[in-house]
C-alpha positions as CSV (number, residue, x, y, z in Angstrom):
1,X,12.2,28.6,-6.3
2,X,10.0,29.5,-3.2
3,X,9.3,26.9,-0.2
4,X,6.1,26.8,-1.6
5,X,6.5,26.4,-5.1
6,X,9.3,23.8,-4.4
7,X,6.8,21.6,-1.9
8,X,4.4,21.3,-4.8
9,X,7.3,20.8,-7.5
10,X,8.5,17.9,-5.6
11,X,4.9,16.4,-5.1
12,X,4.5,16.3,-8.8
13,X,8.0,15.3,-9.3
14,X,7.4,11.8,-7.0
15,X,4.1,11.0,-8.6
16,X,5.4,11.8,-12.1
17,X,7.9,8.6,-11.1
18,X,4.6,6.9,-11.9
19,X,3.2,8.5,-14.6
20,X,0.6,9.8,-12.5
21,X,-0.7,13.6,-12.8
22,X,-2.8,14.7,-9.6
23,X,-5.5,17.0,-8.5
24,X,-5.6,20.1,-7.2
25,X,-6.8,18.2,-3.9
26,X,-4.2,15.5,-4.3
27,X,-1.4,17.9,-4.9
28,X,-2.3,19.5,-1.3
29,X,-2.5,15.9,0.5
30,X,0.5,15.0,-0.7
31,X,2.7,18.2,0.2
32,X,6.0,17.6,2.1
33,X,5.5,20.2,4.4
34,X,2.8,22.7,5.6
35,X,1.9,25.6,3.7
36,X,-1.1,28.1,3.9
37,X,-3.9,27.5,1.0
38,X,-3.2,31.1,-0.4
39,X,0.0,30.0,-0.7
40,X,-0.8,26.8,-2.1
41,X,-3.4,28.1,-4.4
42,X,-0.6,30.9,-5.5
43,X,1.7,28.3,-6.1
44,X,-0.1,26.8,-8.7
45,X,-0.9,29.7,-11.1
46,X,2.7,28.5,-13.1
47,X,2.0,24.6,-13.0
48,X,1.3,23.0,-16.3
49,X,-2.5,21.9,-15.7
50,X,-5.7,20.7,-18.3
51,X,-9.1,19.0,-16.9
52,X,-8.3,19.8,-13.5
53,X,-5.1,17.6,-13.4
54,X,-1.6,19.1,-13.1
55,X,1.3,18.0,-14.2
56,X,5.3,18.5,-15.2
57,X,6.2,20.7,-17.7
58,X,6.1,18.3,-21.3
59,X,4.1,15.3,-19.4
60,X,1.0,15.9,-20.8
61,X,0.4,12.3,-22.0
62,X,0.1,11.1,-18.4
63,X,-3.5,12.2,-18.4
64,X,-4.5,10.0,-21.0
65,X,-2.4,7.0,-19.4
66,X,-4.0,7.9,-15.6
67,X,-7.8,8.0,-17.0
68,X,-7.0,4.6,-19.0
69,X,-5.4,3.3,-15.9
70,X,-7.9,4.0,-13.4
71,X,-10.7,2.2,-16.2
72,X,-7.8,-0.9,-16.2
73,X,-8.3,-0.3,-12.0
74,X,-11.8,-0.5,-11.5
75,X,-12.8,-4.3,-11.6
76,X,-9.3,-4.9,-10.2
77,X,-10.8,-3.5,-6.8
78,X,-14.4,-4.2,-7.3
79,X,-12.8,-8.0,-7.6
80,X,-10.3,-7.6,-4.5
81,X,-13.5,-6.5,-2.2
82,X,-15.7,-9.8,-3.5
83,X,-12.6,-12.4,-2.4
84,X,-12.4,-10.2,0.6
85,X,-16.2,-10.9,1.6
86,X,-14.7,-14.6,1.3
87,X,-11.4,-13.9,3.2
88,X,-12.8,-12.5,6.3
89,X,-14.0,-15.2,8.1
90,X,-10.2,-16.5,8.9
91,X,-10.2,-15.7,12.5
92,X,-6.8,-14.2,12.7
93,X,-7.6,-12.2,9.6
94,X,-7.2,-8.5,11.0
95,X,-6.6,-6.2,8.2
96,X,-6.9,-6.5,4.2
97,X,-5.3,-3.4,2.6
98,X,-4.6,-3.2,-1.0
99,X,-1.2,-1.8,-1.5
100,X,1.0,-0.7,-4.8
101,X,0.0,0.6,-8.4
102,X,-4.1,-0.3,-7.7
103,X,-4.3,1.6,-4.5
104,X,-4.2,4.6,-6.5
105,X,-6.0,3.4,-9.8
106,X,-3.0,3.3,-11.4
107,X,-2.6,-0.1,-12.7
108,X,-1.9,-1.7,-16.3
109,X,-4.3,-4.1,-17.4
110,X,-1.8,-7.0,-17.0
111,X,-1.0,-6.3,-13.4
112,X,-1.5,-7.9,-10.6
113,X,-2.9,-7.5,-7.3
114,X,-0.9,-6.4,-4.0
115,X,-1.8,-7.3,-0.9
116,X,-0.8,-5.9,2.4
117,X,-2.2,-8.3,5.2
118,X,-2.4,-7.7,9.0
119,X,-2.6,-10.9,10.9
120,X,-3.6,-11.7,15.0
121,X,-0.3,-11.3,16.7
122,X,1.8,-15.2,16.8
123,X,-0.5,-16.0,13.5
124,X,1.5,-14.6,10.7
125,X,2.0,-17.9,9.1
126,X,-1.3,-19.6,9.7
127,X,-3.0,-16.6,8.6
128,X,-1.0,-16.1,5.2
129,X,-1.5,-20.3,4.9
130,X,-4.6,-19.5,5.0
131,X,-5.2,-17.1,2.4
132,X,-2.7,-18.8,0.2
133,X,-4.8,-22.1,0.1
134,X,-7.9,-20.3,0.0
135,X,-6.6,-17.8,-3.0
136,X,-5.3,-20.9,-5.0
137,X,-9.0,-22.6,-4.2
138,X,-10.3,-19.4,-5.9
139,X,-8.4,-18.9,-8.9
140,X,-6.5,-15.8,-7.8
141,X,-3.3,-17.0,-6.1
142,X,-0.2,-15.4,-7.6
143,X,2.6,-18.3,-7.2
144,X,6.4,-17.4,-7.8
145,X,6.9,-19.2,-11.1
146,X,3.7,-17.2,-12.2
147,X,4.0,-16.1,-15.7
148,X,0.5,-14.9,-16.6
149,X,0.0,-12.6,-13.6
150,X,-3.1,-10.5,-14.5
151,X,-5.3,-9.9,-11.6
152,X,-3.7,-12.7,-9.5
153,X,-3.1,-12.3,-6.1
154,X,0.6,-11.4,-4.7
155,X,0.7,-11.4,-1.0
156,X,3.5,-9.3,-0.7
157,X,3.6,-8.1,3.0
158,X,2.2,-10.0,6.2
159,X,2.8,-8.6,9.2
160,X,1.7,-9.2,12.8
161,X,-0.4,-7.1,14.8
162,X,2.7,-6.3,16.9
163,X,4.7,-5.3,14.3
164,X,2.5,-2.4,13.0
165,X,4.5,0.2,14.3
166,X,7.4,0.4,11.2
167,X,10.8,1.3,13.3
168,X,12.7,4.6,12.5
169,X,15.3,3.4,10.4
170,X,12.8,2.1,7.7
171,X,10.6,5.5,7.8
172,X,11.2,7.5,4.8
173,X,8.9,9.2,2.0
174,X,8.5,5.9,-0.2
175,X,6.8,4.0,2.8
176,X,4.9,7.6,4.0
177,X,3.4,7.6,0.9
178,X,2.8,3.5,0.9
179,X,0.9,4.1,4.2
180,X,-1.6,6.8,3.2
181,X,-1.9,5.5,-0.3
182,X,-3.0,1.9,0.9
183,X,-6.7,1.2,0.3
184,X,-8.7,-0.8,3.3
185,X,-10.6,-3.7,2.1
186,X,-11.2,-5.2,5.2
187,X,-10.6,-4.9,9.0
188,X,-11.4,-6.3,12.3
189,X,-11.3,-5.0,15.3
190,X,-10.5,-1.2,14.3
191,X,-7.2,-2.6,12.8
192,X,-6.9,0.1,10.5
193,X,-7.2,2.8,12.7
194,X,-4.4,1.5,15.3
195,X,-1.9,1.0,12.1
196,X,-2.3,4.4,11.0
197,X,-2.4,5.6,15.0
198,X,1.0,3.5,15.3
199,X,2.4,5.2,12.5
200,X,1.6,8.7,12.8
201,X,5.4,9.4,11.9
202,X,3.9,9.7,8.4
203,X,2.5,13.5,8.8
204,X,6.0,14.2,9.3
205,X,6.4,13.5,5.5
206,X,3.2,14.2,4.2
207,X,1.3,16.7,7.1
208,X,-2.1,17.2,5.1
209,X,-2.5,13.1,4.1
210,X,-4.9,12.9,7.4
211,X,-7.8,14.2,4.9
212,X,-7.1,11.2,2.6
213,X,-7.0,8.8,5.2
214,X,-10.2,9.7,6.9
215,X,-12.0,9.1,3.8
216,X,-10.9,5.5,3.8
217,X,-14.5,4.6,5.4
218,X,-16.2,2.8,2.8
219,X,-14.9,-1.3,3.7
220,X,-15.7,-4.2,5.4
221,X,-15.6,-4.0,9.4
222,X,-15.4,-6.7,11.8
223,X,-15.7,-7.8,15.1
224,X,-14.1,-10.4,16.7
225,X,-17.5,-12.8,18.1
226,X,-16.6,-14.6,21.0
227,X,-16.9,-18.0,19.2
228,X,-13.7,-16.5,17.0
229,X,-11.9,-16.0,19.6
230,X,-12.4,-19.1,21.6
231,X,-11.5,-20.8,17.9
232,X,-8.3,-18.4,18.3
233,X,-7.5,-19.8,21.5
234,X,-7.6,-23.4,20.5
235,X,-5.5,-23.2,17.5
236,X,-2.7,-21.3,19.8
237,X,-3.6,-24.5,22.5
238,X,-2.9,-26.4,19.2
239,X,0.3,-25.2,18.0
240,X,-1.1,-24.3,14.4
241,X,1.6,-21.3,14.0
242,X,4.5,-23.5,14.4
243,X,3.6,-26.0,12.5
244,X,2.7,-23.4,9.5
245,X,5.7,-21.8,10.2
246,X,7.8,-25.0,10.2
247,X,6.2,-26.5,6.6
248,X,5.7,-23.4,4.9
249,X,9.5,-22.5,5.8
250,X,10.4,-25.5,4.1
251,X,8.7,-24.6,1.3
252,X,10.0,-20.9,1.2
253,X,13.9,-21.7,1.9
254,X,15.6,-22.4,-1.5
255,X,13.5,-19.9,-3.2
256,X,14.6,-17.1,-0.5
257,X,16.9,-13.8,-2.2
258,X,16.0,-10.7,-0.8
259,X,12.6,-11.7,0.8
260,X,12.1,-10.8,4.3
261,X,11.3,-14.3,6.4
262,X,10.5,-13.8,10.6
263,X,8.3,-14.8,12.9
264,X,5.9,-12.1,12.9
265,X,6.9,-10.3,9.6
266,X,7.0,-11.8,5.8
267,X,7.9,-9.1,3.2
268,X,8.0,-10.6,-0.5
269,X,8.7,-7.1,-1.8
270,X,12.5,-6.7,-2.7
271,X,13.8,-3.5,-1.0
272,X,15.6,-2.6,-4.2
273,X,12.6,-1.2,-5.6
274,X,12.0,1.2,-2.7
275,X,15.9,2.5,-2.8
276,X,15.3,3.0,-6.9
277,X,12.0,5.0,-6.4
278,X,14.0,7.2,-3.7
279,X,17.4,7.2,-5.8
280,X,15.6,8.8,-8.9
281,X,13.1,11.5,-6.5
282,X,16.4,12.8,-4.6
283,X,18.4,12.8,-8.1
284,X,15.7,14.5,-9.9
285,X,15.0,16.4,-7.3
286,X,18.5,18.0,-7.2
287,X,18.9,18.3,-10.8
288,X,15.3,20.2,-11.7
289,X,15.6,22.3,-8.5
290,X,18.5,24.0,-10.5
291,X,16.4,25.3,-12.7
292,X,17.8,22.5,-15.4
């Protein structure tokens, strides 16, 4: 197999993970490496393909399970940007992205909602507080013990505006791809822009993605008013982080596994899932490069 047929086998082979067949233009913004179009367009002539989506060899269903999908995905979204309008008035609320299966339309019915938040450096836990309380006041928080989950709200990743830029030993394909594939809700202050400038590792992984990212356009954009950020500057006079930190901590602590709990970073994610997505692209990878 040719570079170039192997750089558009593997793109197929990582979305077909998910049971998700792409387009010809999704196929190209998802390449592992750089290729020219005739290449690219050559490469294509022996890909299983029907109603401009293209697939594995034998996963023909997957159109039928993307189309019902995205329909499952449509008032998931149209939902997250409502509470969003609601959501960004929290001062220290910088970025609202929303992360996993929906980013892509390509969520179950039953699913819920991932959130990836960006908070105000040294406001991580007042800012997640925040949405927590507000969330539950709404109808839409997804607690732990949560057993009807549909379209609840999981905030499964709050970071701090200084901790944006993802450190080398954590960059790999899985979190390339979670990076171009998350969908802006909601940003102040051009927060979206400096995450993706402070990560600009991921066109090492994905070198054609910028054309996906630069149509992420169409959300809510903020600036900070002055009267925010004196507001800002009394809660920090006031303590507020600590003492979110300090109750919500005590909250958190039995319940802790694999969670990730710091100062300026709270991942509810487990890991494992990341190292299973990677363990069966690399394995299937080697196997069906073989020509088995």
């Amino acid at each position: 197999m040719d570079s170039s047929r192997n750089s558009v086998f593997k793109t197929l082979l990582y979305f077909d993970i998910f049971e998700y067949p792409l387009t010809k233009e999704q196929i190209w913004q998802f390449l592992n490496k750089k290729i020219s179009r005739k290449d690219f367009e050559n490469s294509l002539k022996d890909v299983s393909n029907k109603n401009s989506f293209y697939f594995l060899k034998g996963k023909i269903a997957n159109i039928s399970k993307r189309k019902k999908r995205e329909g499952f995905s449509a008032p998931k979204i149209e939902r997250v940007e409502e509470v969003a309008k609601k959501l960004s008035f929290i001062p220290t609320l910088h970025l609202i992205g929303i992360s996993g299966s929906l980013s892509m339309k390509n969520s179950d019915e039953d699913d819920d909602i991932d959130i990836f938040i960006i908070s105000k450096t040294g406001f991580v836990w007042f800012t997640r507080l925040l949405l927590a309380i507000l969330l539950k006041l709404l109808g839409v928080y997804r607690s732990q013990q949560e057993k009807n989950v549909k379209n609840k709200f999981c905030l499964n990743f709050v970071i701090g505006e200084d901790k944006m830029t993802f450190n080398k030993k954590k960059r790999n394909l899985y979190l390339a791809h979670e990076i171009v594939q998350l969908l802006p809700v909601f940003q102040r202050d051009n927060t979206y822009k400096k995450f993706i400038k402070n990560n600009n590792w991921i066109y090492k992984f994905l070198p054609n993605s910028k054309e996906k990212i630069i149509k992420n356009n169409n959300f809510i954009n903020r600036k900070s008013t002055a009267s925010e950020k004196t507001l800002v500057m009394l809660l920090n006079l006031l303590y507020i982080e600590n003492l979110s930190r300090f109750f919500q901590y005590i909250y958190m602590k039995p319940k802790i596994t694999s969670e990730k709990i710091e100062n300026d970073v709270l991942a509810f994610h487990p890991k494992s899932y990341e190292n299973l997505v990677l363990k069966k692209f690399n394995s299937r990878s080697k196997y069906d490069t073989r020509g088995h």
